[in-house]
Legacy VTK file of the C-alpha trace (Angstrom):
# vtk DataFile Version 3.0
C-alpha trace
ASCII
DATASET POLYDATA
POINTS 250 float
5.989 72.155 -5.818
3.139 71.033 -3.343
0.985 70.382 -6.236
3.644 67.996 -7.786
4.281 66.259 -4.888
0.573 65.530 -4.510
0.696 63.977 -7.687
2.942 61.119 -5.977
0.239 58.344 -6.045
0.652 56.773 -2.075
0.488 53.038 -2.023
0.055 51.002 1.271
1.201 47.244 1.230
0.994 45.071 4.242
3.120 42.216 4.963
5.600 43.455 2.869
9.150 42.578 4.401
9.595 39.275 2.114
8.253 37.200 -0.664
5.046 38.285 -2.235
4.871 41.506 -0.527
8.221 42.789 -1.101
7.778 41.935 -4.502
4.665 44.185 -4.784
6.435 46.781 -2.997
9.763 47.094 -5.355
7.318 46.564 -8.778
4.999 49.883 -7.609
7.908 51.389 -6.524
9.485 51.010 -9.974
6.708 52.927 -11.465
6.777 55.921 -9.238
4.656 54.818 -6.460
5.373 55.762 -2.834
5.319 52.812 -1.264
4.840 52.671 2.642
6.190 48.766 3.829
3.948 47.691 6.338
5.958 44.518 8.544
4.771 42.904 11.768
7.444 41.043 12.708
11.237 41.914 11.025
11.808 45.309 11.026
15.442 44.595 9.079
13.935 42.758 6.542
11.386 45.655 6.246
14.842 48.163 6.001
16.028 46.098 3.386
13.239 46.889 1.272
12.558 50.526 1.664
16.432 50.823 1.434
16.349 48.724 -2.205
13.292 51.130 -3.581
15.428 54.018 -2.561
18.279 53.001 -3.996
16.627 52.845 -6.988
15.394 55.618 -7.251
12.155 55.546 -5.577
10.406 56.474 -2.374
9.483 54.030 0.770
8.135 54.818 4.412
8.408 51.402 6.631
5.483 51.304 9.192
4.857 48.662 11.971
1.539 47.564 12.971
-0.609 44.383 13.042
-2.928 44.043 10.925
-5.276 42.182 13.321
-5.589 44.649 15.447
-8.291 46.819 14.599
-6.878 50.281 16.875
-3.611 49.791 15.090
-4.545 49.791 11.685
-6.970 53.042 12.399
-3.827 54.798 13.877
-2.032 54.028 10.998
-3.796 54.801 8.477
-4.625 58.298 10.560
-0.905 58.648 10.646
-0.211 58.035 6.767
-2.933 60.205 5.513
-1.417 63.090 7.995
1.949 62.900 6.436
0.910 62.122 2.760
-2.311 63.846 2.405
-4.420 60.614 0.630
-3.562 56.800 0.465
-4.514 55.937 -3.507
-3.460 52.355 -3.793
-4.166 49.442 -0.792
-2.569 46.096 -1.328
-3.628 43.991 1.801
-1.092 41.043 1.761
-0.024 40.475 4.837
-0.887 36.494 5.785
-0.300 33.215 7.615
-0.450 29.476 7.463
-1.064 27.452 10.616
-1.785 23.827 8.958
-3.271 21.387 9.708
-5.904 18.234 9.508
-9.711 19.789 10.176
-10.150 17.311 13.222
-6.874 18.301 14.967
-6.766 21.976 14.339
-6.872 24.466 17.606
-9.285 26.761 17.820
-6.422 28.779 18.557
-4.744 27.477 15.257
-8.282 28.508 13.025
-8.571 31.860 14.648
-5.011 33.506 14.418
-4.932 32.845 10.689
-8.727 34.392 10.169
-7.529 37.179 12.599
-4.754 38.264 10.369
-6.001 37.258 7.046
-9.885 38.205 6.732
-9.924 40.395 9.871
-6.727 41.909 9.017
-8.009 42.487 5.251
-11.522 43.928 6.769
-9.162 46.253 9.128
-7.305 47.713 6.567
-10.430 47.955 3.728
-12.717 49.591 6.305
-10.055 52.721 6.928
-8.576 53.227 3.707
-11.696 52.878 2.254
-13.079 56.614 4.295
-9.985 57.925 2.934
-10.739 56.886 -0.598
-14.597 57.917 -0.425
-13.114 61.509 0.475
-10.701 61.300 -2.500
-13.708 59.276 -5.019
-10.721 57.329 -6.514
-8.735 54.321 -5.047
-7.252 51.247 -6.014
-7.833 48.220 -3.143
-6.063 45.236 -4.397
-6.361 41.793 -1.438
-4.182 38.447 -1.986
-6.853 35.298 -1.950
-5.543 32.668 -3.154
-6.718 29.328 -4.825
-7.023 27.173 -2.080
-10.085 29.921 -1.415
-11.352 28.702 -4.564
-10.666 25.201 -5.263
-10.025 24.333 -0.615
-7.402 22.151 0.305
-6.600 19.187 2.540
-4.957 20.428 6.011
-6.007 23.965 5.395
-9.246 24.655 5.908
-8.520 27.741 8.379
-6.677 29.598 5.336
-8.854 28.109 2.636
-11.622 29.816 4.799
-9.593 33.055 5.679
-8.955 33.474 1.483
-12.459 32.392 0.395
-13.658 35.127 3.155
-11.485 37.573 1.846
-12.794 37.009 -2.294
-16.519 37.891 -0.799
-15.180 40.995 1.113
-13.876 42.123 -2.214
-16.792 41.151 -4.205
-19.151 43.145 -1.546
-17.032 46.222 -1.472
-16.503 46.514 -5.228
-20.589 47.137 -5.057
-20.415 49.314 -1.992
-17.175 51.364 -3.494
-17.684 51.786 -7.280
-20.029 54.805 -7.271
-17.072 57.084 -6.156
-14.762 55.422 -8.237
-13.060 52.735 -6.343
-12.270 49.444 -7.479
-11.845 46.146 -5.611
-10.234 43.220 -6.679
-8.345 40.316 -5.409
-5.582 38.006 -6.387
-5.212 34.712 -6.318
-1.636 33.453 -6.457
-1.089 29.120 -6.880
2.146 28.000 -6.334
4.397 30.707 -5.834
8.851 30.245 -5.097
8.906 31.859 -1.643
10.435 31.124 1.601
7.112 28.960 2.519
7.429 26.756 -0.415
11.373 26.527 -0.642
11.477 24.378 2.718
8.908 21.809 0.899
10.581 18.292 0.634
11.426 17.833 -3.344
8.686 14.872 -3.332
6.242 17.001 -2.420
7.483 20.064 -5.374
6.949 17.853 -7.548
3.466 16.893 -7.162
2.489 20.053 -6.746
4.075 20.910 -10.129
1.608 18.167 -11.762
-0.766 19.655 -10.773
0.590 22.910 -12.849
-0.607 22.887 -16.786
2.293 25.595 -17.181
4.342 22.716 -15.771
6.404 24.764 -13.098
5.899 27.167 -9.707
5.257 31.141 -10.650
7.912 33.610 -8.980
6.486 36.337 -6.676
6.912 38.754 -9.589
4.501 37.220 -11.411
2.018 38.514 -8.556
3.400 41.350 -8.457
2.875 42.569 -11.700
-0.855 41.705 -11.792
-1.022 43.779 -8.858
0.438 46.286 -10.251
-1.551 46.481 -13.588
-5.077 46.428 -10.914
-3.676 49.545 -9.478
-2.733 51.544 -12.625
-5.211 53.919 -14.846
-5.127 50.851 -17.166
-7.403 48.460 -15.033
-9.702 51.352 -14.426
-12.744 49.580 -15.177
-12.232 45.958 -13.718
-13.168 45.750 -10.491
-15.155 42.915 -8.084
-12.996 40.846 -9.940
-10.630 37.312 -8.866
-7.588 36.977 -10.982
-5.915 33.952 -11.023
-2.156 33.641 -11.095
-1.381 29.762 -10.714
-0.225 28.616 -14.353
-3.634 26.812 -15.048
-3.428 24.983 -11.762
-8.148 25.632 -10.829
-9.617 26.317 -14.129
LINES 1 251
250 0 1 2 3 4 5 6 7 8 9 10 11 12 13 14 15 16 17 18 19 20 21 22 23 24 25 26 27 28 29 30 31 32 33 34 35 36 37 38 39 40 41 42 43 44 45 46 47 48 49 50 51 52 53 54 55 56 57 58 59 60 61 62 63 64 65 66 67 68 69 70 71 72 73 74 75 76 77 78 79 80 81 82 83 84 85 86 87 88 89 90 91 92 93 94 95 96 97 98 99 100 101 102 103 104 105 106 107 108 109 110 111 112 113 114 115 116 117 118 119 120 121 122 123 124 125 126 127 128 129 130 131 132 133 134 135 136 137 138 139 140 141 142 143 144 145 146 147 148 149 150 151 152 153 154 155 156 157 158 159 160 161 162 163 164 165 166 167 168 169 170 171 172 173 174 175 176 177 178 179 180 181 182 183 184 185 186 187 188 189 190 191 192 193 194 195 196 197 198 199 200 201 202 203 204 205 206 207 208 209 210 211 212 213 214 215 216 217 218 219 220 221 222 223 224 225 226 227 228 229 230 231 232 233 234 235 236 237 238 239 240 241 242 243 244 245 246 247 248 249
């Protein structure tokens, strides 16, 4: 029985209460994942999930920490690999926006979104990545995005937080791959979420002119890719920048 249950592969996503994240969370579930739901901030919305997976069938743990600070995400994962015995699958999600115009921005504003999206991503990569040296196998999957590619007016502290965290991937993809882990990133365009449901319909659709595909992806369409990185079937891609934006940087 303890054998069986150590065949349970343990996935890790952070920032997974809403949108992208939960949408990760419910697609690994779905094929027999364990999913632990890492949240910052709701701890309802977080609920919601685990309870959803569970429903269906699946397993989910929901963990709070911030993935900024550096302590807390070493307690964590400590704490995770003590109940579950290995972590097999990271997916290192969690993010922010705080826009604005280069000459304008805080330094306030420019460090709180590197904190929690290239610190945050270096937090989590550094100790699952132990764990996954001990195990030689592990799947590290990090959301860029294409504004880390292509940059983009009145974000240049998440255009450099997402560009940051596609060379973090690229570097430990080389450090990682002789014990047979693989690092890759993925970098969603314009995705329906809470963030771009608020956007004033002017403003949709030039955004969706920009889109060869001709219209915004759904978080599932993230998800998916995600969860094709993590299975046996992307075992030898890795270092690698997939983007899922409907043609939008080519």
């Amino acid at each position: 029985m303890a054998e069986q249950q150590n065949k349970i592969k343990t996935a890790v996503v952070t920032g997974a209460s809403r949108g992208i994240g939960r949408a990760i969370a419910l697609e690994l579930a779905s094929k027999g994942v364990r999913v632990v739901i890492n949240y910052n901030g709701s701890s309802d919305r977080a609920k919601e999930v685990q309870k959803e997976i569970q429903e269906n069938g699946g397993q989910a743990e929901v963990r709070q920490w911030n993935v900024a600070d550096h302590g807390a995400c070493e307690a964590a994962v400590r704490e995770i690999v003590k109940q579950f015995g290995s972590i097999d699958i990271l997916v290192n999600n969690a993010g922010i926006t705080k826009d604005g115009l280069l000459m304008a921005m805080s330094e306030e504003n420019f460090d709180s979104v590197i904190d929690v999206n290239l610190k945050g991503t270096f937090n989590m990569m550094r100790f699952v990545s132990r764990q996954m040296l001990k195990q030689r196998s592990g799947r590290i999957i990090s959301m860029a995005s294409v504004v880390g590619i292509a940059g983009n007016a009145g974000q240049a502290n998440y255009a450099a937080s997402k560009a940051g965290v596609i060379g973090l991937t690229k570097s430990a993809a080389r450090e990682l791959a002789s014990r047979g882990i693989t690092v890759n990133a993925v970098a969603p365009g314009f995705i329906e979420t809470e963030m771009t449901a608020v956007l004033p319909e002017k403003v949709k659709e030039a955004s969706v002119a920009q889109i060869p595909l001709g219209h915004f992806g759904k978080p599932e369409d993230i998800a998916k890719t995600v969860a094709f990185l993590a299975s046996d079937d992307a075992a030898y891609i890795t270092g690698q920048v997939i983007q899922v934006d409907g043609g939008m940087v080519i």
